[in-house]
C-alpha positions in Angstrom: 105.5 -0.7 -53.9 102.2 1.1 -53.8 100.5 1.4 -50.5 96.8 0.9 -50.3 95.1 4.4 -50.0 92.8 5.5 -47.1 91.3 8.7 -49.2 88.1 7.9 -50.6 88.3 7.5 -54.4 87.6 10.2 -56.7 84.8 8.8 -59.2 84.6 11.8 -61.5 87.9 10.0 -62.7 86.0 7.7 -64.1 83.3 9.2 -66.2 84.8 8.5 -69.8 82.6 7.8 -72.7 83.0 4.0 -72.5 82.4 3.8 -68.8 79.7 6.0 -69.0 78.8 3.7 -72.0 78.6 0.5 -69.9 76.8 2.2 -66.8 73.9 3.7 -68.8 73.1 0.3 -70.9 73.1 -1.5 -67.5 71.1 1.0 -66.0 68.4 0.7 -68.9 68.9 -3.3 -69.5 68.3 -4.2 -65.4 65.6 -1.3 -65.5 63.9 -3.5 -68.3 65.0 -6.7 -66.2 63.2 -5.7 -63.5 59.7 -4.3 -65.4 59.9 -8.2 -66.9 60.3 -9.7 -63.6 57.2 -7.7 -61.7 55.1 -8.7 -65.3 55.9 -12.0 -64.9 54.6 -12.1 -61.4 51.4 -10.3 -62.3 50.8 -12.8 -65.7 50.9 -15.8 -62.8 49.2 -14.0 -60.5 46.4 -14.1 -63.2 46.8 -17.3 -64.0 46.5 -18.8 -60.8 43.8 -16.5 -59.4 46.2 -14.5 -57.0 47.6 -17.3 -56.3 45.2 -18.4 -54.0 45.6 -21.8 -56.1 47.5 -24.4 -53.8 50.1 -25.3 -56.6 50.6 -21.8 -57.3 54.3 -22.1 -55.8 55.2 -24.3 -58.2 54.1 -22.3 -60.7 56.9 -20.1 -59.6 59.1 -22.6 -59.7 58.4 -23.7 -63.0 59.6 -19.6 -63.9 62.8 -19.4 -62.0 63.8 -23.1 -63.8 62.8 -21.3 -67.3 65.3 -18.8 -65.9 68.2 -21.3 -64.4 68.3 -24.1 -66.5 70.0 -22.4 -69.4 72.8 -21.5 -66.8 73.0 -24.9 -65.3 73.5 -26.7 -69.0 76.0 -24.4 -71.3 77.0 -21.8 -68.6 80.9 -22.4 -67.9 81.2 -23.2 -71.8 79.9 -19.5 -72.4 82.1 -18.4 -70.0 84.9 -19.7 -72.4 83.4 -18.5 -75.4 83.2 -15.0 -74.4 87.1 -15.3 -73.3 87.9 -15.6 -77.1 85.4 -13.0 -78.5 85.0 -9.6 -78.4 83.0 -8.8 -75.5 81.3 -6.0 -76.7 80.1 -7.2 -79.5 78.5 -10.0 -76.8 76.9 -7.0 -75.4 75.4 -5.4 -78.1 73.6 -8.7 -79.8 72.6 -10.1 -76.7 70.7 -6.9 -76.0 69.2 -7.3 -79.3 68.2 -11.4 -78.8 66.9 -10.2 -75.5 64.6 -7.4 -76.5 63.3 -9.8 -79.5 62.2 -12.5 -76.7 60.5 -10.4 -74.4 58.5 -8.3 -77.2 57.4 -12.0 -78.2 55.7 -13.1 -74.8 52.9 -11.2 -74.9 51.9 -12.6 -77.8 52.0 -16.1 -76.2 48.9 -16.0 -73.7 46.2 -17.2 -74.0 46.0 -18.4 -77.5 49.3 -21.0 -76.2 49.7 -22.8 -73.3 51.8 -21.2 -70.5 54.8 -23.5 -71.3 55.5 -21.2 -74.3 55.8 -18.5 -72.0 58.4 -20.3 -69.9 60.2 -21.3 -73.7 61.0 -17.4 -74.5 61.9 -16.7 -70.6 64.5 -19.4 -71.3 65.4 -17.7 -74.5 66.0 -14.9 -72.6 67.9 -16.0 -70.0 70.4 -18.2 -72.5 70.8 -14.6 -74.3 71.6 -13.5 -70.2 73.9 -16.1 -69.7 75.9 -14.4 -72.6 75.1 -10.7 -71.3 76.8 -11.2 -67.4 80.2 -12.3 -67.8 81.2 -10.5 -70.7 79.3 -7.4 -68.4 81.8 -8.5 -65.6 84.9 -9.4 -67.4 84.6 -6.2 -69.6 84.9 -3.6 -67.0 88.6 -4.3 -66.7 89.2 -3.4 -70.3 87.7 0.1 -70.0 89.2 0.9 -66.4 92.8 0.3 -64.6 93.1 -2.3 -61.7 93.7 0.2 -59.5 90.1 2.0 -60.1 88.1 -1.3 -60.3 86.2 -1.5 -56.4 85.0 2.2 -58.2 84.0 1.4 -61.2 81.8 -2.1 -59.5 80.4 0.3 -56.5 79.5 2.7 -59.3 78.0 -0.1 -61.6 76.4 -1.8 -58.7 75.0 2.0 -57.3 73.6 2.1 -61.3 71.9 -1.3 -60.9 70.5 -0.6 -57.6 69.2 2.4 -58.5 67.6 0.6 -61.9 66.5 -1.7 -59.5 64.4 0.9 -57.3 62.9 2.6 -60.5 62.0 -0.7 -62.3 60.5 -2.7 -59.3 58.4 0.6 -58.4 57.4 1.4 -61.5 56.9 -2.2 -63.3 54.7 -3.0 -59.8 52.8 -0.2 -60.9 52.5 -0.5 -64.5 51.8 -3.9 -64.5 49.0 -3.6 -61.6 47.4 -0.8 -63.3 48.4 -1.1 -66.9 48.8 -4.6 -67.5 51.9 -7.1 -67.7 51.7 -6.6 -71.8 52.3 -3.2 -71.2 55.3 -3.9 -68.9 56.5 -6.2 -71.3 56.7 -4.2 -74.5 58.2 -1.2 -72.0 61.2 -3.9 -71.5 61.3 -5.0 -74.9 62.4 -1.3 -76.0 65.1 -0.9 -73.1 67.4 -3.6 -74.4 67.3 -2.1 -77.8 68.5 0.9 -76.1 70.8 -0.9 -74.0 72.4 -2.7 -77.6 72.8 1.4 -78.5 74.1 2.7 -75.5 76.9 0.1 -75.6 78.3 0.2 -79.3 79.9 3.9 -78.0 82.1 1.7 -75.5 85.9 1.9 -77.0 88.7 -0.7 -75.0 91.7 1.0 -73.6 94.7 -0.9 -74.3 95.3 -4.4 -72.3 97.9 -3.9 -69.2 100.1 -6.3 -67.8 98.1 -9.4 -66.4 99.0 -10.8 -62.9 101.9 -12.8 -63.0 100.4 -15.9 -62.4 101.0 -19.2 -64.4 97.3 -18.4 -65.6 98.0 -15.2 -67.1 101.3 -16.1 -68.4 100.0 -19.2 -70.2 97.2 -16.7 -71.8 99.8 -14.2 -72.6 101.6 -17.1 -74.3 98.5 -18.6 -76.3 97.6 -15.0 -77.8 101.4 -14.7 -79.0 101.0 -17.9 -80.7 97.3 -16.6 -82.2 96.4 -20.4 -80.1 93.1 -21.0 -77.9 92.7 -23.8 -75.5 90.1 -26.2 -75.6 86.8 -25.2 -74.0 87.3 -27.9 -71.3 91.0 -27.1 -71.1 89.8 -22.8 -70.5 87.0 -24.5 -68.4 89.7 -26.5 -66.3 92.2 -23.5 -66.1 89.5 -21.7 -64.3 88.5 -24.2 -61.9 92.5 -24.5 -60.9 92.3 -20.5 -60.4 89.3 -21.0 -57.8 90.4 -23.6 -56.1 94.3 -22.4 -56.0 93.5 -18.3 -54.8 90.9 -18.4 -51.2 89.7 -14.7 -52.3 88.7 -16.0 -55.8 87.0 -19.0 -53.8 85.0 -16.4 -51.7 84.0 -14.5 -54.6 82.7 -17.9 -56.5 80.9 -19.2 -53.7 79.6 -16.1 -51.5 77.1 -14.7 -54.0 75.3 -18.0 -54.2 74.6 -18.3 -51.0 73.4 -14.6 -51.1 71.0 -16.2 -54.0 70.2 -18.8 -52.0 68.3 -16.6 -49.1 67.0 -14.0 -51.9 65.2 -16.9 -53.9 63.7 -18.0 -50.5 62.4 -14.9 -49.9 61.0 -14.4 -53.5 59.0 -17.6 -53.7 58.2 -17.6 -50.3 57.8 -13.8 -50.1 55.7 -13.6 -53.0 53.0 -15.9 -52.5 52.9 -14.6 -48.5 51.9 -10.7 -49.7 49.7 -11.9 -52.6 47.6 -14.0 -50.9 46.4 -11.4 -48.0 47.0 -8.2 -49.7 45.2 -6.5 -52.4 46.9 -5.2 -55.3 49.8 -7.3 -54.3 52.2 -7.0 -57.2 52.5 -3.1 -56.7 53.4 -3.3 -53.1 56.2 -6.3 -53.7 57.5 -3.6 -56.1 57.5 -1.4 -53.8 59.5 -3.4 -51.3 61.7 -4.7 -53.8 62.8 -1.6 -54.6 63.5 -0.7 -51.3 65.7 -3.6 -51.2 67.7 -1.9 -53.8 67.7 1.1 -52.4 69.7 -0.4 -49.7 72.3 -2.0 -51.9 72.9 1.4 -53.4 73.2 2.9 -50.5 75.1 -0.4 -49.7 77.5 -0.2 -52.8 78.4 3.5 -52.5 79.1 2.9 -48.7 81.6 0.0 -49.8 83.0 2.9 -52.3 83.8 5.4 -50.1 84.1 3.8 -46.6 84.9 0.2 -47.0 87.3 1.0 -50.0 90.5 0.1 -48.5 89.5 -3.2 -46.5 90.3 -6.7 -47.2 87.7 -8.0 -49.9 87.3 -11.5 -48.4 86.3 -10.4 -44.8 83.8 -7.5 -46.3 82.1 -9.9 -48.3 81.8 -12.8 -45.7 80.8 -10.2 -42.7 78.5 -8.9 -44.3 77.0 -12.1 -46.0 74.5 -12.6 -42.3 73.4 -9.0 -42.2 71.9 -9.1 -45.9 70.1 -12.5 -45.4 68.9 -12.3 -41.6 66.3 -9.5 -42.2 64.4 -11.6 -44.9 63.2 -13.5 -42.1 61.1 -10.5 -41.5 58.9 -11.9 -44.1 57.2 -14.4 -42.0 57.2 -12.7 -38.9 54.8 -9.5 -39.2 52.2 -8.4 -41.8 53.0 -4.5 -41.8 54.5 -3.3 -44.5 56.9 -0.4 -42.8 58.7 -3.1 -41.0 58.9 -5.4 -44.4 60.2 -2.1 -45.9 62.9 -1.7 -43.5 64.2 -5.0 -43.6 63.9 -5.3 -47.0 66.5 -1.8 -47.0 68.9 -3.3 -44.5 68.8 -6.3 -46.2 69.9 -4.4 -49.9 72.4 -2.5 -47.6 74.4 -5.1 -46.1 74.3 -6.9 -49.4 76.1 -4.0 -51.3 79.3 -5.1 -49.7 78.8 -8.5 -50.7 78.4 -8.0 -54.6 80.8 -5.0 -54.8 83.6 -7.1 -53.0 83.0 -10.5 -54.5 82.9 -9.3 -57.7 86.0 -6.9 -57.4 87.7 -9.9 -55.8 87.0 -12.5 -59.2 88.6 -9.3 -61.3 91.8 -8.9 -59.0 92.4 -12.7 -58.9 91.7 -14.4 -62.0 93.9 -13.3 -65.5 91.9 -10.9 -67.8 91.7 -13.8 -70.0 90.3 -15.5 -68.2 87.4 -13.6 -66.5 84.6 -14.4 -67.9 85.0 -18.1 -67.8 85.4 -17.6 -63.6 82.5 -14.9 -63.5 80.2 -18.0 -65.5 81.0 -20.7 -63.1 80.2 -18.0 -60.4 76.9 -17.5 -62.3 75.9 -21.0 -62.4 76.4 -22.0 -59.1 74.4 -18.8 -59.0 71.5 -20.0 -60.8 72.1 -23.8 -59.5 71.1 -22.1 -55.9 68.2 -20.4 -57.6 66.9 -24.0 -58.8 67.8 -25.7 -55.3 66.1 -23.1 -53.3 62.3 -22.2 -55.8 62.6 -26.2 -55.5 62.5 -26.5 -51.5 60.8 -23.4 -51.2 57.6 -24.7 -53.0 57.9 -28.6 -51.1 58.5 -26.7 -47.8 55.4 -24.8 -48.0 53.2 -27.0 -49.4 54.4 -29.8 -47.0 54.1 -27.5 -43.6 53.0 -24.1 -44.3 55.1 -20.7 -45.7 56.0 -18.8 -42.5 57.8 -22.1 -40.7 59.2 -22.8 -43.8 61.3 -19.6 -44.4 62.5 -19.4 -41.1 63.7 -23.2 -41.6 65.4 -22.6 -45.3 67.2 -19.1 -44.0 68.9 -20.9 -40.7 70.2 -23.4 -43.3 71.5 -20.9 -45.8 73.2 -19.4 -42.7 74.9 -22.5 -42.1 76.4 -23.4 -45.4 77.8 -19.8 -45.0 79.8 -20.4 -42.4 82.9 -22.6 -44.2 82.9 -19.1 -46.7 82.7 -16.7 -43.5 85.5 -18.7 -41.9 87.8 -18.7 -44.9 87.2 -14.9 -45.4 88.2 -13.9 -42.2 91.1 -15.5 -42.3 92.7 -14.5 -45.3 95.4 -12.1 -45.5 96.8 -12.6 -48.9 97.4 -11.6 -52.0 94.5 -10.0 -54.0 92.7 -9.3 -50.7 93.4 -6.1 -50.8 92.5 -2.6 -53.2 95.9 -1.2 -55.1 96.3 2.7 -54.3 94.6 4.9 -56.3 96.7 6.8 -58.9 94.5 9.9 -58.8 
């Protein structure tokens, strides 16, 4: 029996071409992600006059249901698709869809109305909807199980890092240089991205948990059979609800997106209104946000490592959305900046663990149909919260409003916080490193 290790892993382990492959078309792909979503805040900020327009929220809203709905109608039926496929291949032309709808936006205003603009966001986001899970599920076809809290501290110290550069510089770009400018910069990093990720080669499958799960795929792919899409679809919902840790890693990062989304449409129109040049100094703090969940991620790495995933995740959960409260309690920036880095740093533990907790529990076969429910009860809370964010503070007014919506998201976390804690079984906890 292998013993959990208490050494810190070794990560130059885990520099091979294909994982270096993956990590540098994230990197560029959320870079370009992240350019897109500071342009698309500047093109409404135009629109609506700084949003000084009283509707201006909902104009938000309207963006992050371009982004959602997608997930919401196809997304566990992706999930299954990419199950059967090869996910690289996913990769690689979803890159290429993606960098062909955002090089077409700019071309959409003003001569079309901005409902055209919301079209190709939702073109975008389909083609994301494709992009995540097989981006998830693929990881543990290029590392072992044993390496895979790593490998997603490594991805997620990548994405963070992405994160920093592409808020900073996309707030910057697009304040100075113009959201068109931003937006043809993103177009070219997905094609860059599709590039970077055709030099990914699989290692061979290992042995999947011996679950029924796994043993019914294992059957199926001797037989050259696929299930149904509802049957796959169903298969994965009996994983979730059957295995607490793969529960906590469905339902934790929602709530996560539940706050974050609060904070963004709330946030946004908060700075915009009653600070100049708005754009570049949401940038800024975004970045710092993602600063803190590098920092976050590569402290679960090293120091967290060899602690039960559940508990990480749920502790942590409170710490990462408390500090966005921050946001309606003081105007200066340094104190929006620090609690916009302690609320990326405790939310490094969240991602790295949940997501390391989906790979551990559910069949390999299975993965991506379990990380695309995750994802659209990921984008379901994006719709739920833009939606009350924009009543909330049109009906009372923005400040009173966050405080309200971030109590409640605390709340609903606390069924998830108490099942984490308490879990001691199997999948809970990080194999021993073989290096």
């Amino acid at each position: 029996m292998t013993l959990p290790s208490s050494r810190p892993p070794d990560y130059r382990s885990l520099f091979t071409i294909s994982f270096t492959a993956l990590l540098a078309g994230q990197i560029v792909s959320i870079l370009g992600d992240r350019l897109n979503n500071i342009a698309m805040i500047e093109l409404l900020a135009t629109e609506t006059g700084r949003f000084a327009d009283s509707g201006s929220a909902f104009e938000l809203s309207k963006l992050a249901l371009a982004m959602t709905l997608p997930a919401l109608a196809f997304g566990p039926f992706v999930g299954a698709y990419v199950d059967r496929v090869s996910r690289k291949r996913v990769l690689i032309l979803t890159d290429i869809v993606r960098g062909l709808a955002v090089f077409g936006i700019p071309f959409m205003r003003p001569s079309l109305p901005l409902w055209t603009v919301y079209g190709l966001v939702a073109v975008l986001y389909l083609a994301n909807l494709f992009f995540l899970p097989a981006r998830c599920a693929i990881v543990s076809e290029i590392v072992s199980r044993d390496r895979l809290i790593k490998a997603n501290s490594i991805l997620s110290l990548g994405a963070t890092a992405a994160t920093i550069v592409g808020f900073v510089a996309g707030g910057v770009i697009a304040t100075r240089a113009g959201w068109r400018t931003a937006l043809f910069i993103d177009s070219a990093t997905y094609f860059f991205s599709a590039a970077a990720l055709a030099f990914i080669r699989l290692r061979e499958p290992g042995a999947e948990p011996l679950t029924e799960a796994g043993s019914l795929a294992r059957t199926q792919r001797s037989a050259g059979e696929h299930p149904s899409y509802i049957d796959t679809i169903r298969e994965a919902i009996r994983i979730i609800r059957r295995s607490p840790i793969s529960r906590v890693g469905v339902f934790v990062p929602p709530v996560m997106v539940l706050a974050g989304t609060t904070a963004y449409v709330i946030g946004v129109t908060l700075i915009e209104s009653r600070i100049p040049e708005g754009t570049m100094y949401i940038g800024f703090l975004i970045g710092l946000a993602g600063a803190g969940m590098g920092a976050g991620s590569l402290f679960t790495g090293k120091v967290l490592h060899n602690q039960p995933l559940a508990r990480t995740a749920v502790l942590w959960l409170p710490l990462a959305i408390l500090p966005l409260l921050a946001l309606g309690l003081t105007e200066s920036l340094h104190l929006l900046g620090l609690a916009m880095f302690i609320a990326g740093f405790a939310a490094g533990p969240v991602f790295v663990s949940t997501e390391t907790a989906i790979q551990h529990s559910a069949p390999p076969r299975r993965q991506a149909t379990v990380f695309a429910l995750r994802d659209m009860l990921m984008k379901l809370a994006v719709v739920v919260a833009a939606g009350l964010a924009a009543v909330a503070a049109n009906v009372v007014s923005a400040k009173p409003a966050l405080a309200a919506l971030m109590i409640l998201w605390l709340l609903i976390s606390v069924p998830a916080i108490r099942t984490g804690t308490a879990y001691a079984g199997p999948g809970n906890t990080i194999p021993g490193d073989s290096r």
